[in-house]
C-alpha positions in Angstrom: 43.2 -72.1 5.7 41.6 -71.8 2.4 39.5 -69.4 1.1 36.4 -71.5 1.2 37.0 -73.3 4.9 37.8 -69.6 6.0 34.5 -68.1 4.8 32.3 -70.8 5.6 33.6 -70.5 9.3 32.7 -66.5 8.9 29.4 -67.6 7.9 29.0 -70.0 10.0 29.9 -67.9 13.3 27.6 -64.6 12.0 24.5 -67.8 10.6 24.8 -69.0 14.6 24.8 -65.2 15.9 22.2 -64.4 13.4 20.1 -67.6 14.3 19.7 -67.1 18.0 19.2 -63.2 17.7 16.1 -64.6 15.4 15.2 -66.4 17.9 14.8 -64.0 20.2 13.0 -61.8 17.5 10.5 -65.2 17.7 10.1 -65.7 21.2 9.2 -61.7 22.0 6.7 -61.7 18.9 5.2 -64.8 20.0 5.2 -63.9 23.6 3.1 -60.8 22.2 1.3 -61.4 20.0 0.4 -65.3 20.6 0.0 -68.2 17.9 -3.0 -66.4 16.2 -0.4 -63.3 15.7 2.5 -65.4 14.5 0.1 -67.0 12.0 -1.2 -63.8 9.9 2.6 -62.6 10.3 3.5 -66.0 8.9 0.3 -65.9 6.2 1.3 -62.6 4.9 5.5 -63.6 5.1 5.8 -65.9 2.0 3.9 -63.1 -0.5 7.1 -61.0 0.5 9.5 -63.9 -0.5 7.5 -64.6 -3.8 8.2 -60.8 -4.5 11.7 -60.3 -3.6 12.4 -63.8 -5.8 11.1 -62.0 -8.5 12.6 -58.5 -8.1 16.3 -60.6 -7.3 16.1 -62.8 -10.6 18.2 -64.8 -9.0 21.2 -62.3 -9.6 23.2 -62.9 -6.6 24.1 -66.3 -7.7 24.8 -65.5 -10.9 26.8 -62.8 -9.4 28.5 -64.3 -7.5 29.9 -67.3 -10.0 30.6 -64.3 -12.7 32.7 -62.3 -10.8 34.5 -65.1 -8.7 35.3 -66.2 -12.7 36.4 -62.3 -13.1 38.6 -61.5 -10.7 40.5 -65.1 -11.3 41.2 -63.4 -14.6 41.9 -60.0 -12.9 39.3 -57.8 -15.4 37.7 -55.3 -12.8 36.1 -53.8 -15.9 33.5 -57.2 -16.5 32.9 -56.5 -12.4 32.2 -53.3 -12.6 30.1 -54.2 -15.8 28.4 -57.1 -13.5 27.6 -55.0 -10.6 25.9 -51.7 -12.7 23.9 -54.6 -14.7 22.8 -55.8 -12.0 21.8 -53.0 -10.2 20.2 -51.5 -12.7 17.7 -54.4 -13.5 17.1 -55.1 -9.7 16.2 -51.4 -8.8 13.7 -51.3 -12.1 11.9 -54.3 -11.0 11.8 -53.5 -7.2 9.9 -50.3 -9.1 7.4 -52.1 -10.9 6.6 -54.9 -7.9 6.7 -52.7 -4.7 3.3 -50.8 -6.0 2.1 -53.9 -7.5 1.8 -55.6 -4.0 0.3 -52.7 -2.3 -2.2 -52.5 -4.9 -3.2 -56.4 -4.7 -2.9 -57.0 -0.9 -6.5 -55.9 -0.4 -7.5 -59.0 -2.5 -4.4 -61.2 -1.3 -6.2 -60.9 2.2 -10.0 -60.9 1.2 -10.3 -63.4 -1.1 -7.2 -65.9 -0.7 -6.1 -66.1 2.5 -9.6 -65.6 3.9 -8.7 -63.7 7.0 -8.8 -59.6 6.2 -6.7 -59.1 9.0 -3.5 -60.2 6.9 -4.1 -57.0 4.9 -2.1 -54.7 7.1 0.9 -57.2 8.1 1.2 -56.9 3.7 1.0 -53.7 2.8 3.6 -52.4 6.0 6.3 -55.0 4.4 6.1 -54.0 0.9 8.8 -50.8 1.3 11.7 -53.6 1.9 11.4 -55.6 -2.0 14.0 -52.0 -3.0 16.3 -52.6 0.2 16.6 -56.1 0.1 17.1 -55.8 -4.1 20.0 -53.4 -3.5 21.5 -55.2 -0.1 21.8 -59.0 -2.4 23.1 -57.4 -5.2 26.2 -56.1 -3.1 26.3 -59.0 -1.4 26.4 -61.4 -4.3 29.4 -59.2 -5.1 31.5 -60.1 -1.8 30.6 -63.7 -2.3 32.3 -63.8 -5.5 35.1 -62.1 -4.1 34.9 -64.9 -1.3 35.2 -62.4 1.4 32.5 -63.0 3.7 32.5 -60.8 6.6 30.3 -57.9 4.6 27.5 -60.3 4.3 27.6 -61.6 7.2 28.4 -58.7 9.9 25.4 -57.3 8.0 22.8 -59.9 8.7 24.1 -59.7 12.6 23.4 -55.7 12.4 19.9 -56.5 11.0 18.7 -59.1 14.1 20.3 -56.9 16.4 18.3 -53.3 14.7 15.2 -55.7 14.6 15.4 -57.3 17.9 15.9 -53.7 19.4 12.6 -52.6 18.5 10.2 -55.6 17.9 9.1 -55.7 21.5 8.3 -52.0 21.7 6.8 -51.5 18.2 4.2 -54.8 19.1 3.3 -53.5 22.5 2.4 -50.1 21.4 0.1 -51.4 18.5 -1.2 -54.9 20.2 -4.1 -52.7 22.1 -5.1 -51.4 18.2 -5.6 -55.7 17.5 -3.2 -58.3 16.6 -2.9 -57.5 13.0 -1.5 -54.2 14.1 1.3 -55.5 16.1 2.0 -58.1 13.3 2.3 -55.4 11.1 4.7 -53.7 13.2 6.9 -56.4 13.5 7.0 -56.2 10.1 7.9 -52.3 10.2 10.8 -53.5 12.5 12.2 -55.8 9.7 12.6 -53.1 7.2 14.4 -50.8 9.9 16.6 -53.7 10.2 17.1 -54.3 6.5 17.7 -50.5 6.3 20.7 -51.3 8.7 22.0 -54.4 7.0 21.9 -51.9 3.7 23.8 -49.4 5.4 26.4 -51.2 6.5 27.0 -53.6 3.2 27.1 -50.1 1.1 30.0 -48.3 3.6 32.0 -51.9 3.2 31.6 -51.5 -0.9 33.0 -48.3 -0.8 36.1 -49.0 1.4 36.3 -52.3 -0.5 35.9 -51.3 -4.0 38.9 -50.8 -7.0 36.7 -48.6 -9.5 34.3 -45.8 -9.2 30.9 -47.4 -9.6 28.9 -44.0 -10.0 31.4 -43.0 -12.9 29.5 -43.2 -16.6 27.0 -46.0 -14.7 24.2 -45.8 -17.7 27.2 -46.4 -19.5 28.2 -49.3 -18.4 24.8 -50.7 -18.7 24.0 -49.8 -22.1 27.7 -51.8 -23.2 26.5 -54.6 -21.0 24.4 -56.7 -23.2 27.2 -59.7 -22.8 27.2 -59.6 -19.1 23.3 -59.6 -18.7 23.3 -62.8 -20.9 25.8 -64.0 -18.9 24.0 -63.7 -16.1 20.8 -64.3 -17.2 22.2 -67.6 -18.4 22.7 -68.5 -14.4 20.3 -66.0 -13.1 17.1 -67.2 -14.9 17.4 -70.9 -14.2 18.4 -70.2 -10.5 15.3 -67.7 -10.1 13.2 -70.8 -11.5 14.8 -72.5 -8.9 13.9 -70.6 -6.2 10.7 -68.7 -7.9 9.1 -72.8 -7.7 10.1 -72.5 -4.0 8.4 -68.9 -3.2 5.5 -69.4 -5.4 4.8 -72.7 -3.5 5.3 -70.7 0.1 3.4 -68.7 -1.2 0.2 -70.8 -2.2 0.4 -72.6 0.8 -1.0 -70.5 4.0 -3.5 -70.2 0.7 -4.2 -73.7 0.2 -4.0 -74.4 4.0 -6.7 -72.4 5.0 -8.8 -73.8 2.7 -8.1 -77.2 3.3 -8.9 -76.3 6.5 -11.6 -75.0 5.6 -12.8 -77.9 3.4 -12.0 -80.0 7.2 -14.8 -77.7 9.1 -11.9 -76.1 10.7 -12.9 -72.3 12.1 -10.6 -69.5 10.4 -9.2 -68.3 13.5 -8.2 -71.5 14.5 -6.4 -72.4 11.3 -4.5 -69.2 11.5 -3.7 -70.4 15.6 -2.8 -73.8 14.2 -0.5 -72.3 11.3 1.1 -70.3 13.3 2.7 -72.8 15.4 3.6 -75.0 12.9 5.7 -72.1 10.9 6.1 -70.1 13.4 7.1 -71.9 16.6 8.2 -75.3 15.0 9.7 -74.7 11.6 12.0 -72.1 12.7 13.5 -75.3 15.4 13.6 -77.4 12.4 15.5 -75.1 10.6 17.9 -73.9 12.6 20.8 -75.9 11.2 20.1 -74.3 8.0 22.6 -71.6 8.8 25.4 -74.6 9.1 24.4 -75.7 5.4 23.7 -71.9 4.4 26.8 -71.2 5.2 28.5 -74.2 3.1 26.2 -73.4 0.3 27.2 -69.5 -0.3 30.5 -70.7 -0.1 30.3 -73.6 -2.3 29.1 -71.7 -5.4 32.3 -69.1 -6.0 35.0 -72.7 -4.8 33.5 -75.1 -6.8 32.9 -72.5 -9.8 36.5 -71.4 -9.6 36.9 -75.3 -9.4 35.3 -76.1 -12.1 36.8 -73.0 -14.7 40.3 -75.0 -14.1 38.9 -78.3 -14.7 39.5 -79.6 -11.8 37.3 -82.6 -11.0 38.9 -84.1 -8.0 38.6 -80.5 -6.1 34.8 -80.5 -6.9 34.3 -84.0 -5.7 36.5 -83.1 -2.5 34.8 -79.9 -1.6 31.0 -81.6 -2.1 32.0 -84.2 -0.2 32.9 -82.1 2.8 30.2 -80.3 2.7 27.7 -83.1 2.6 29.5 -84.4 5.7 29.5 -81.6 7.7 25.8 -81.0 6.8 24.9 -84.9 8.5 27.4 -84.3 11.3 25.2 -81.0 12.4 22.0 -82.0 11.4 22.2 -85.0 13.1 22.8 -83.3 16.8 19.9 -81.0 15.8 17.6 -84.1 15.2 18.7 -85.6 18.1 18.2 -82.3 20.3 15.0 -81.2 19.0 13.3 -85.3 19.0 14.3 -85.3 22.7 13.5 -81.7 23.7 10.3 -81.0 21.8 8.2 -80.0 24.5 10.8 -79.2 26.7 12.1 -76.5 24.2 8.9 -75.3 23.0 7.4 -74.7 26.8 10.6 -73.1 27.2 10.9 -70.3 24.9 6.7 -70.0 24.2 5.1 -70.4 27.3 3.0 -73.5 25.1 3.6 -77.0 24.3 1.9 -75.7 20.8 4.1 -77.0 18.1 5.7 -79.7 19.8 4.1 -82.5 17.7 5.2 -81.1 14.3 8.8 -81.2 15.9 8.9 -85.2 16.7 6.6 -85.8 13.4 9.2 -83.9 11.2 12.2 -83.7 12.5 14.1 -87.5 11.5 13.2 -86.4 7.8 14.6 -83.0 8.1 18.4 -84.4 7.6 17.4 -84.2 3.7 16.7 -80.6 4.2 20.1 -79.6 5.8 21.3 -81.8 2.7 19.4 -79.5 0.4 21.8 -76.5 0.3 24.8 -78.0 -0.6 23.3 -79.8 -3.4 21.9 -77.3 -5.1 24.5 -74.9 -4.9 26.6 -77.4 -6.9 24.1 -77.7 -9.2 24.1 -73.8 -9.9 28.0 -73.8 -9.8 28.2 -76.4 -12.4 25.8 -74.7 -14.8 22.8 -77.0 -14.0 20.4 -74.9 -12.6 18.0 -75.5 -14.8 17.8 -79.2 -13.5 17.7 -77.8 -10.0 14.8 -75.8 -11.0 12.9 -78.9 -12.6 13.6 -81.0 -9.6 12.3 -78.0 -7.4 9.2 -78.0 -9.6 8.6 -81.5 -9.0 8.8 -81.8 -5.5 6.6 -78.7 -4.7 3.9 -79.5 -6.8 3.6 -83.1 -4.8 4.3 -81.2 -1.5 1.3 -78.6 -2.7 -1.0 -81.8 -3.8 -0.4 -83.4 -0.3 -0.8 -80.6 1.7 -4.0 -79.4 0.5 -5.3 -83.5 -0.3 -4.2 -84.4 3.5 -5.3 -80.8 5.4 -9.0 -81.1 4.2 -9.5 -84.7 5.3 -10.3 -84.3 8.6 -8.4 -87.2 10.1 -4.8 -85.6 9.3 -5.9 -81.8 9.6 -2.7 -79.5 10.3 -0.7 -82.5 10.5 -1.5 -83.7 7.0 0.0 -80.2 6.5 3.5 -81.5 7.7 3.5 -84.5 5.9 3.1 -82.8 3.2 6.1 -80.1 3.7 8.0 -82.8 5.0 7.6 -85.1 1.6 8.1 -82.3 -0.5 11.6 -81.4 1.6 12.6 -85.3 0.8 11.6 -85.3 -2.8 13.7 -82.4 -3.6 16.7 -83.3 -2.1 16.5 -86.9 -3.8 16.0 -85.2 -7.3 18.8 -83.2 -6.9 21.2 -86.0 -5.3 20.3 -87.9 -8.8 21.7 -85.1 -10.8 24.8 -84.7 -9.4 25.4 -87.9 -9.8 25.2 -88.1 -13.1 27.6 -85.5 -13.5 30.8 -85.7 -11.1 32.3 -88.6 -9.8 30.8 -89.5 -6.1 32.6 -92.1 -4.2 30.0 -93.3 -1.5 31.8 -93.6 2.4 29.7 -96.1 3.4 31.5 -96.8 6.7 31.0 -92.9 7.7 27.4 -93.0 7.0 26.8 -95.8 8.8 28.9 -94.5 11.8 26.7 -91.4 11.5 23.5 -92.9 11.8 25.1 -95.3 14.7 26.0 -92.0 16.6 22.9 -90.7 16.5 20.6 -93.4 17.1 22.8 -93.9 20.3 22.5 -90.6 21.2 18.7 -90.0 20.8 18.6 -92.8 23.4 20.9 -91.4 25.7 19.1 -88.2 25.6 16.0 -89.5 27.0 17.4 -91.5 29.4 19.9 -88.1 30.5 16.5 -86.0 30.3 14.4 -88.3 32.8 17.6 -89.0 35.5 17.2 -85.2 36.0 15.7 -84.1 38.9 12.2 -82.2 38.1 13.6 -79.4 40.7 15.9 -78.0 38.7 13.3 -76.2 36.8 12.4 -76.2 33.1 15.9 -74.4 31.6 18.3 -75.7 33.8 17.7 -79.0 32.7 17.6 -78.6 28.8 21.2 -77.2 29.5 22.1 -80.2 31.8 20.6 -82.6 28.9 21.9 -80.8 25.5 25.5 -79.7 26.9 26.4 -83.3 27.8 24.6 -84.8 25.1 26.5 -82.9 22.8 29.7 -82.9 23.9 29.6 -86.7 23.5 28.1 -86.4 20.0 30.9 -84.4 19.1 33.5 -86.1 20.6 32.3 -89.5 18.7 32.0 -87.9 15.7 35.7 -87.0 15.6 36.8 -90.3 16.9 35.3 -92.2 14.2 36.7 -89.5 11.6 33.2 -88.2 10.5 34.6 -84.7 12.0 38.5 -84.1 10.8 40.2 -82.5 13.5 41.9 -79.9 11.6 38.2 -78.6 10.7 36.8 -78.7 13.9 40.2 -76.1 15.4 39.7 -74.1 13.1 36.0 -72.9 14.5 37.4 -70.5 16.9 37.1 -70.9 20.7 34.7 -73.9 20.5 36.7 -75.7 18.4 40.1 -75.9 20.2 38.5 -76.7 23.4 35.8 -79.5 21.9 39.1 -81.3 20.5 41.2 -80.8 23.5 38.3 -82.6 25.9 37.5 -84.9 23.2 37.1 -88.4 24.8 39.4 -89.4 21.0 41.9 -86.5 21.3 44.8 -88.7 21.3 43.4 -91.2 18.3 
């Protein structure tokens, strides 16, 4: 197997574990804490992003390209150089921007978000911008090396540390009010981060060739080349995804005052944002680890790739990606049109959410397209395109969002039209570029096969979902309409070729046994 098959399959197995111990996270917090809970959790979640984009740079991709380039020329000194540089600038800006937030949360909550009671979910997050600078610098550095099991046994250890204490720290603070127990989940992310942190740092050390510790300032004073090389990736890819976090983070902003502009009551626009980022988006993204997983591992291939010139390799490894990315976005569409309420009465308690799922979810294939994409784009030295497509699209998704959530007619749903154009944008912007750049053969025959599969599917799911029995109660018969439905999904995806059997064997367990009951295993 090679090196980038066998650590997207690590990611992808630790993205799955990782994804449904979140979901747990989700399901005890909202269970909790309610919708109005999970929206000034949610309101005060993007100003963290904003500030960890920032304090990263966007050094781990840059990392990880340099010192993939690196070790395929076997100089442990530039890595050693890459990792102090690193370092070094990440810790100094965690420095500057931990205090910063603290001291600006007060009128974060007041004045922009117009609900005070996001101040205290803010200022209890603020100690994880260090941990998390320190955690993506290491694991930028396993990515290059294209081992993956650091990064990826650590994000399992954070869930599990998280999911351990979420339900007691929100219980003891919910009688204290609702912004205390959001604030306390948010104390039981950083004890988790803490973990990740832990773990990635004991893996360095058994892991590492050279004394990092040993004449560090050094290192970094002789390291002007390296920051420029980094900052040659690092800047454009923190454009990238500073575009991203500064839109996130303008927009519980420029909801609520749409909202506002709509006669909507503040409470009730926090309630209303909640579910739509907290119970539905987190559905709609769930995929994302599938084409997270590609995308990490995409970067270090395709650089390496691209150092030897090799065109064909690039082309081949895109391609694969952007199949398996429609091949598992498509059963998620197809689940999560026919379960909405199903799924969300399920793991809520509340059918609140439900309508952003059907609204958004045929459109969300160009967001599990998204990743791949633009993790070519970095790989081949273009992510400064990335980061003026990423521009574009989030200005129009901002301009929609707030144009849309003030007229009263739309409301929150003009809100997910919005997201929802701005997710489609993007990914068409970027699609463009690579074109332009590598040779892209279009499979016309597997995409229409695709779309085939799951247009036949979505129908068969509703008809499975109302031929079962109401008696079975609510769980039983999600499981007795997604395992069937799935399996058959499957199984026509790798009888029309769309899933290559020697990919799907190589997933352990699941994979062996979906090709041995394929309804195609003898094709």
């Amino acid at each position: 197997m090679s090196k980038f098959l066998k650590g997207t399959v690590i990611l992808l197995i630790a993205g799955l574990v990782t994804r449904v111990l979140g979901f747990i996270n989700r399901i005890v917090l909202a269970r909790f804490i309610g919708e109005e809970g999970v929206g000034l959790y949610m309101m005060a979640f993007p100003t963290l992003i904003l500030v960890v984009t920032i304090t990263q740079l966007g050094l781990p991709v840059a990392i990880s390209k340099h010192i993939a380039e690196a070790k395929a020329n076997g100089d442990h000194a530039k890595i050693k150089k890459i990792l102090t540089v690193s370092l070094a600038l990440t810790i100094s800006l965690s420095v500057i921007f931990t205090p910063t937030l603290i001291l600006l949360a007060p009128y974060l909550s007041q004045h922009l978000f117009t609900d005070s009671r996001t101040l205290l979910p803010l200022l209890a997050i603020a100690p994880v911008i260090p941990i998390t600078a320190v955690s993506s610098v290491l694991r930028g550095y396993f990515q290059g090396l294209q081992n993956m099991k650091p990064a990826a046994l650590s994000q399992v250890m954070e869930q599990i540390v998280r999911i351990m204490l979420i339900a007691a720290c929100t219980k003891t603070f919910l009688p204290y009010g609702v912004e205390y127990a959001a604030a306390a989940a948010m104390v039981s992310a950083i004890v988790g981060e803490l973990a990740a942190l832990a773990y990635i740092v004991a893996a360095f050390k058994i892991r590492k060739k050279f004394r990092l510790r040993r004449n560090f300032f050094g290192a970094v004073k002789s390291g002007k080349d390296v920051l420029e090389d980094l900052m040659s990736i690092a800047i454009p890819a923190t454009g990238s995804r500073l575009i991203g976090s500064v839109s996130w983070f303008f927009e519980p902003i420029v909801v609520a005052q749409g909202l506002a502009i709509a006669g909507v009551a503040t409470s009730i626009a926090t309630r209303q944002y909640g579910a739509l980022t907290g119970f539905a988006m987190p559905l709609l993204m769930l995929p994302s680890f599938i084409t997270f997983s590609l995308s990490t591992a995409l970067v270090p291939a395709i650089s390496e790739a691209n150092s030897k010139n090799n065109h064909a390799l690039i082309e081949h490894r895109l391609q694969q990606s952007l199949r398996l990315s429609l091949v598992s976005g498509g059963i998620a569409v197809v689940l999560l049109y026919v379960l909405a309420e199903p799924l969300m009465l399920a793991m809520y308690g509340s059918e609140s959410g439900s309508q952003f799922i059907r609204l958004m979810s045929p459109f969300f294939i160009f967001y599990y397209y998204q990743g791949p994409l633009q993790a070519t784009l970095q790989a081949l030295n273009l992510a400064r395109a990335a980061m003026v497509n990423s521009l574009i699209g989030n200005v129009a998704k901002t301009a929609t969002v707030f144009f849309l959530a003030s007229q009263p007619a739309f409301g929150i749903n003009g809100v997910a039209l919005g997201i929802t154009l701005g997710i489609v944008l993007v990914t068409l912007l970027h699609f463009a570029t690579v074109l332009k750049v590598i040779p892209f053969t279009f499979a016309v025959r597997e995409y229409a096969a695709a779309f085939t599969i799951i247009g036949l599917s979505l129908g068969g799911g509703f008809l499975l979902f109302d031929f079962i029995p109401e008696f079975f109660g609510l769980p039983w018969k999600i499981i007795f309409v997604a395992f069937p439905l799935t399996v058959v999904y499957f199984s026509l995806t790798i009888g029309t070729g769309l899933l290559k059997k020697e990919e799907v064997r190589r997933i352990p367990v699941f994979g062996k046994v979906l090709v041995k009951f394929s309804f195609f295993r003898n094709t």
